[in-house]
C-alpha positions as CSV (number, residue, x, y, z in Angstrom):
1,X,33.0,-2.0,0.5
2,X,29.9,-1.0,3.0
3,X,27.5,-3.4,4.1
4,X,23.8,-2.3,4.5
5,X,21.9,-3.7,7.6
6,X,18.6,-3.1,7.1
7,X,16.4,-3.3,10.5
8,X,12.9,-4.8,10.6
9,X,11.5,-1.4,10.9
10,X,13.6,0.2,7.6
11,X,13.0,-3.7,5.9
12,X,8.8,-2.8,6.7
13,X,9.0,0.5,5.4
14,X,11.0,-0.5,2.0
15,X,8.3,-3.0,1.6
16,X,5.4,-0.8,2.4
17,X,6.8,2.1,-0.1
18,X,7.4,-0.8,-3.2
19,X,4.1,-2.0,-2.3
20,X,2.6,1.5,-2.6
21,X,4.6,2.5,-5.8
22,X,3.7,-0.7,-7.3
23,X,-0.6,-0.8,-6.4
24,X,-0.2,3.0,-7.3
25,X,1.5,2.7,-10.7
26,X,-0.8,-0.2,-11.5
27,X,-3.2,2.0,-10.6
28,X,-2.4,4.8,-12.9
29,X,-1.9,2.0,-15.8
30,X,-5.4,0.9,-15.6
31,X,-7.0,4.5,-15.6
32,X,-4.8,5.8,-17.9
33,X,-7.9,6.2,-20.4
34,X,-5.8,8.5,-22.7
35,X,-6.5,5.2,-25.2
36,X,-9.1,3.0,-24.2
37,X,-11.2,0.7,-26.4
38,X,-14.8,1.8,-26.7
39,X,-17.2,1.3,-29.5
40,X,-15.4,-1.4,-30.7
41,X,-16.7,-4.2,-33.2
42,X,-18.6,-1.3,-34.9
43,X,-19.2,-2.5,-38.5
44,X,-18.7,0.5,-40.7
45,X,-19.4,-0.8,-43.8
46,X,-23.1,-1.3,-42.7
47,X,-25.6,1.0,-44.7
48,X,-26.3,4.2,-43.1
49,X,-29.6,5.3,-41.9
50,X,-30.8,9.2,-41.6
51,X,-34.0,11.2,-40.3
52,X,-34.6,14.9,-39.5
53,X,-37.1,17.5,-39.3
54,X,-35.9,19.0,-42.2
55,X,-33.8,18.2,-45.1
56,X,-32.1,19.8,-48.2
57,X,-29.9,18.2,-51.0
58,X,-27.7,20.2,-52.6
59,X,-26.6,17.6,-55.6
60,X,-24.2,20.6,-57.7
61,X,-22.4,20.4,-54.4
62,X,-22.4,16.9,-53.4
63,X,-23.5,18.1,-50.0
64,X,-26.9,17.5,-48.2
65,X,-27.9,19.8,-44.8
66,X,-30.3,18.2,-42.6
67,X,-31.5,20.1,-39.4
68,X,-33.8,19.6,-36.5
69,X,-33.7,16.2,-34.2
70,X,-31.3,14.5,-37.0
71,X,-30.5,11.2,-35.9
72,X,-28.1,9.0,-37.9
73,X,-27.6,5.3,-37.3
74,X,-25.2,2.6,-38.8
75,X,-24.8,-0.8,-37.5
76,X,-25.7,-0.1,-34.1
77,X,-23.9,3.0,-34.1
78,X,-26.5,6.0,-33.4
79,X,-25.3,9.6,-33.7
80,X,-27.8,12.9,-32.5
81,X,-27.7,16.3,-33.6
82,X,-28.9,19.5,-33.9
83,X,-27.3,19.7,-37.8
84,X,-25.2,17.9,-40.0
85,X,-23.8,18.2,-43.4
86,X,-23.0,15.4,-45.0
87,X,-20.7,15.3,-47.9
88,X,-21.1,12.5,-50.3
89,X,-20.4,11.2,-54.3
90,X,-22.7,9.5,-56.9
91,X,-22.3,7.0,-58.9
92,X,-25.5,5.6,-61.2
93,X,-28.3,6.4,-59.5
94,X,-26.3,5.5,-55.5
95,X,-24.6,7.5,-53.2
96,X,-21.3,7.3,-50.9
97,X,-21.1,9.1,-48.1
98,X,-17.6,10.4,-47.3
99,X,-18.1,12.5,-44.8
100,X,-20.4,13.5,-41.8
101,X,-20.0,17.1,-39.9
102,X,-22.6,17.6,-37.0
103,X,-23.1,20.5,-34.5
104,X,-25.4,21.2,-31.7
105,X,-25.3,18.7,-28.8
106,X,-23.8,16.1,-30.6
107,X,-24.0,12.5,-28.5
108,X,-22.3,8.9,-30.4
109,X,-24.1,6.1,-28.8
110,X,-23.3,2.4,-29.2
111,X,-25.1,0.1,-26.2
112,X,-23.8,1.3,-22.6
113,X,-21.3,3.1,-24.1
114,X,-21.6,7.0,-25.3
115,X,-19.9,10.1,-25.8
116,X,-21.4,13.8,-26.4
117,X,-19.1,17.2,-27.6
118,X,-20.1,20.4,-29.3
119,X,-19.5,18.9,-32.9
120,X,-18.3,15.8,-35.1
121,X,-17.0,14.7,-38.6
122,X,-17.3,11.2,-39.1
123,X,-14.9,10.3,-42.1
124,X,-16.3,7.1,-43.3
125,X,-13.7,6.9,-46.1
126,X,-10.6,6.7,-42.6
127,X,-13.3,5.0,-40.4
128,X,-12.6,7.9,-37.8
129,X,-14.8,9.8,-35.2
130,X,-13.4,12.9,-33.9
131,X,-15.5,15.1,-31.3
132,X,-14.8,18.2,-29.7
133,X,-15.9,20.9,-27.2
134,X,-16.8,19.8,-23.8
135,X,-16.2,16.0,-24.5
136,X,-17.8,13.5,-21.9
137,X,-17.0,9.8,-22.7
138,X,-19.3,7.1,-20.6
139,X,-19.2,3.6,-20.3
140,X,-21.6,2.3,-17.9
141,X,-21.1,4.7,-14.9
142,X,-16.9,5.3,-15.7
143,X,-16.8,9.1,-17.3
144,X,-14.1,10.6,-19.1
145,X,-14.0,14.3,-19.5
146,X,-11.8,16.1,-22.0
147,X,-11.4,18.7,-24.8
148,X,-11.0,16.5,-28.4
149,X,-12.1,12.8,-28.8
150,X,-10.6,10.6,-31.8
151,X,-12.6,7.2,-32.1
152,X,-10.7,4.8,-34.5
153,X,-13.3,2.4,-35.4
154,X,-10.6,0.1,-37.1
155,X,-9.0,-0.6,-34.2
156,X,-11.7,0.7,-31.8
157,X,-9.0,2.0,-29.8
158,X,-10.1,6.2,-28.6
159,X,-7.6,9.1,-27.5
160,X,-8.8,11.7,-25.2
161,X,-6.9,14.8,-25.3
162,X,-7.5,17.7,-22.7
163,X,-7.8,20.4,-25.2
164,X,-9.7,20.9,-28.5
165,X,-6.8,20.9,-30.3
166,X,-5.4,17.5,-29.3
167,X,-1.9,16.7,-28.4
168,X,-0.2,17.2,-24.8
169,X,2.6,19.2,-24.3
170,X,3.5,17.0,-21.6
171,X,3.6,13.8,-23.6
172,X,5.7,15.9,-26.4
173,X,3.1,15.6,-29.2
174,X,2.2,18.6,-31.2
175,X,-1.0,20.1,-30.7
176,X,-2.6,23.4,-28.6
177,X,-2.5,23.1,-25.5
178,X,-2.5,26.5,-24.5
179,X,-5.6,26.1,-22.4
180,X,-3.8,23.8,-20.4
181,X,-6.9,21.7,-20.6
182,X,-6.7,18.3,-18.7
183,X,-8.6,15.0,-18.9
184,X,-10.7,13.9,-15.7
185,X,-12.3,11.0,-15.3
186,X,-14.3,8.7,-12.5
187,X,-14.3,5.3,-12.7
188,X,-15.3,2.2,-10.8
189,X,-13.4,-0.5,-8.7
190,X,-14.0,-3.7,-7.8
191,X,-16.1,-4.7,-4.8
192,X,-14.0,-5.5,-1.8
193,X,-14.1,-9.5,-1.1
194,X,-14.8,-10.6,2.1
């Protein structure tokens, strides 16, 4: 049986490197933004609201284009776009819109919270926003950068994944990750108390 004797010095330095693992795991646990909850207590059964510059129903098709400064809001949910398609049944006169696909400097806005990518579906039917193409997720002055966003607005929980694809080879989900894209992000910390 040995005996450890720890000296003052070797006692300091345990202390100082627990301390350190444990301020820099918590740390990593709060930035960890893979899943964070943003836009959350959307209502998405709230009617949907559309405007353009231009507009064209294509009723054989179930599909309507609209193009130019589109801007789509529901329930204090906002989307911007160059062009969306939006795919949609009718039933006695009403329509229900299934599902939303927008290009061209798309940006989802919901109070201090945003996020902006290349294009969006919104499937109303799943409740789910996906974005992808140079993804930028802000919440007040915290910024997320990544390839593909997935905003659940059930659970109003989001997954940023480095590449447009999704999934992370590190974390052993499927997906393409053969960019070797990465998620960056900038956040703030609490003031220092005097």
């Amino acid at each position: 049986m040995s005996l450890l004797i720890m000296t003052p010095l070797r006692r300091t330095m345990l202390r100082s490197s627990l301390g350190g693992f444990a301020i820099g795991a918590a740390a990593l646990l709060a930035l960890a933004p893979s899943q964070a909850q943003v836009f959350g207590g959307h209502n998405s059964d709230a009617p949907v609201s559309v405007a353009a510059d231009h507009g064209e129903l294509l009723g054989r098709q179930d599909r309507a284009t609209l193009a130019g400064n589109v801007v789509i809001s529901q329930g204090g949910l906002t989307l911007r776009a160059a062009r969306t398609t939006l795919a949609f049944s009718s039933d006695a006169g009403s329509f229900k819109i299934h599902r939303l696909d927008a290009t061209g400097g798309v940006t989802v806005t919901k109070g201090e919270q945003s996020a902006s990518g290349a294009v969006a579906i919104y499937d109303f039917d799943r409740r789910i926003i996906t974005m992808a193409g140079g993804v930028v997720l802000t919440r007040g002055k915290d910024r997320l950068t990544g390839g593909r966003l997935v905003i659940d607005l059930n659970t109003g929980i989001s997954s940023v994944d480095g590449s447009p694809g999704g999934g992370s080879s590190a974390l052993g989900t499927p997906g393409n990750n053969s960019g070797g894209g990465r998620i960056t992000g900038t956040f703030t910390v609490p003031k220092k108390s005097n």
